[in-house]
C-alpha positions in Angstrom: 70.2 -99.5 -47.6 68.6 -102.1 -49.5 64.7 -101.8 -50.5 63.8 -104.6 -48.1 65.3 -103.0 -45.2 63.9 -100.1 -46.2 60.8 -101.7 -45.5 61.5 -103.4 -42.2 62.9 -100.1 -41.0 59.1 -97.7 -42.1 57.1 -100.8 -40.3 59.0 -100.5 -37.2 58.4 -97.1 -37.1 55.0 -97.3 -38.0 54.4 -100.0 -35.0 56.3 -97.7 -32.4 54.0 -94.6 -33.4 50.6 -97.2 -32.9 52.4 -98.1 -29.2 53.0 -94.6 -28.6 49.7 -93.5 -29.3 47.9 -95.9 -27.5 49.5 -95.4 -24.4 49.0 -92.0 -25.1 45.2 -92.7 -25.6 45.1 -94.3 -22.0 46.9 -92.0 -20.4 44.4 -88.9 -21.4 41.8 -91.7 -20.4 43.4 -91.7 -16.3 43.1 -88.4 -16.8 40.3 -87.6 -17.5 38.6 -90.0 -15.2 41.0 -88.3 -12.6 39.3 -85.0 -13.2 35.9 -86.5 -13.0 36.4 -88.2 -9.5 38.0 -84.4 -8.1 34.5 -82.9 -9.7 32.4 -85.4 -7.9 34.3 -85.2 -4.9 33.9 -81.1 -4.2 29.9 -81.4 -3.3 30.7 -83.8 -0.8 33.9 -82.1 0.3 31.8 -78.7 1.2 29.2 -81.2 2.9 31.7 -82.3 5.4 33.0 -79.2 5.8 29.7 -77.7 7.1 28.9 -81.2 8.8 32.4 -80.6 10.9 31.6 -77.2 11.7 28.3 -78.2 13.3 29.5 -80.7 14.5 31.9 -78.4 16.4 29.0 -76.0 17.7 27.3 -79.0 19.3 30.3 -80.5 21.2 30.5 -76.9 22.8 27.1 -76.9 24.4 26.9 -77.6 27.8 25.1 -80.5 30.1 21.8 -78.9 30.3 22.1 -78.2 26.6 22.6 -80.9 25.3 19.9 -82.6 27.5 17.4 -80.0 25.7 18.0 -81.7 22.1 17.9 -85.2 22.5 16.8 -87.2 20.2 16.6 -86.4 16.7 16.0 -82.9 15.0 16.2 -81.4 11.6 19.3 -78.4 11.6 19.2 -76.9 8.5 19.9 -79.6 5.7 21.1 -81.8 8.5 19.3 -84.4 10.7 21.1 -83.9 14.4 21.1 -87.1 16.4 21.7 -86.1 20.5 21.8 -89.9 22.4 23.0 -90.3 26.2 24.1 -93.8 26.5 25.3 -92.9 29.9 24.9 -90.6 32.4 28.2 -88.2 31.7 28.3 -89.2 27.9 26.4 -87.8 25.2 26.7 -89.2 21.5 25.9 -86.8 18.8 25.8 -87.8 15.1 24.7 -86.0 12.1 23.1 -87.1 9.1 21.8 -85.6 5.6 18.2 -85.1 5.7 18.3 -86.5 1.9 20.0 -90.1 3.5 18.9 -90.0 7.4 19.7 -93.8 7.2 23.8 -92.9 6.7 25.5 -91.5 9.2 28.1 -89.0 8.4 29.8 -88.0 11.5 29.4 -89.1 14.7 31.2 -88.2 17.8 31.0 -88.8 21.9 31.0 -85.6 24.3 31.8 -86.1 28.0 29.8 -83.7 30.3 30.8 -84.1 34.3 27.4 -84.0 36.5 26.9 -80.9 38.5 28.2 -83.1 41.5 31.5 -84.2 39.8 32.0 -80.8 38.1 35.2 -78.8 39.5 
């Protein structure tokens, strides 16, 4: 091999390493980032965990239960929100006494009146 393609040959390999390597630098970027975003995400994760099992609890109250809490009331770290937009509906929604303006989850019971009930 000649010197001059001696030359040509070292300076492709040097320009594949410096491609390698930077795509190798991004890639442990994504990464990274990745593992950031699944950190961040846990604290809410356990939040709508605890929201869903309230949430549960509430849809298994009865009629004249759920007539007791209407309106809104502080549960724990949670703001419960207990609305009947009509008379066999109830809507309940819970929010995050930190943000009461946001809420989390919200979700619509039917209840039968005593008169309807089976």
């Amino acid at each position: 091999m000649r010197r001059r393609e001696r030359g040509v040959a070292l300076l492709e390999v040097l320009v594949a390493l410096m491609i390698l390597s930077a795509s190798g630098l991004a890639l442990t970027g994504l990464v990274g980032a990745g593992l950031g975003e699944e950190r961040d995400a846990r604290p809410r994760e356990h939040t709508l965990a605890a929201e869903d099992r309230l949430l549960i609890a509430l849809t298994l109250l009865t009629r004249p239960e759920l007539d007791l809490r209407l309106g809104r009331h502080p549960l724990g770290e949670f703001l419960v929100d207990i609305e009947r937009p009509e008379r066999t509906l109830y809507r309940v929604a819970l929010r995050q006494a930190a943000t009461p303006q946001v809420e989390d989850v919200v979700t619509v019971v039917y209840r039968p009146e005593a008169a309807d009930a089976p």
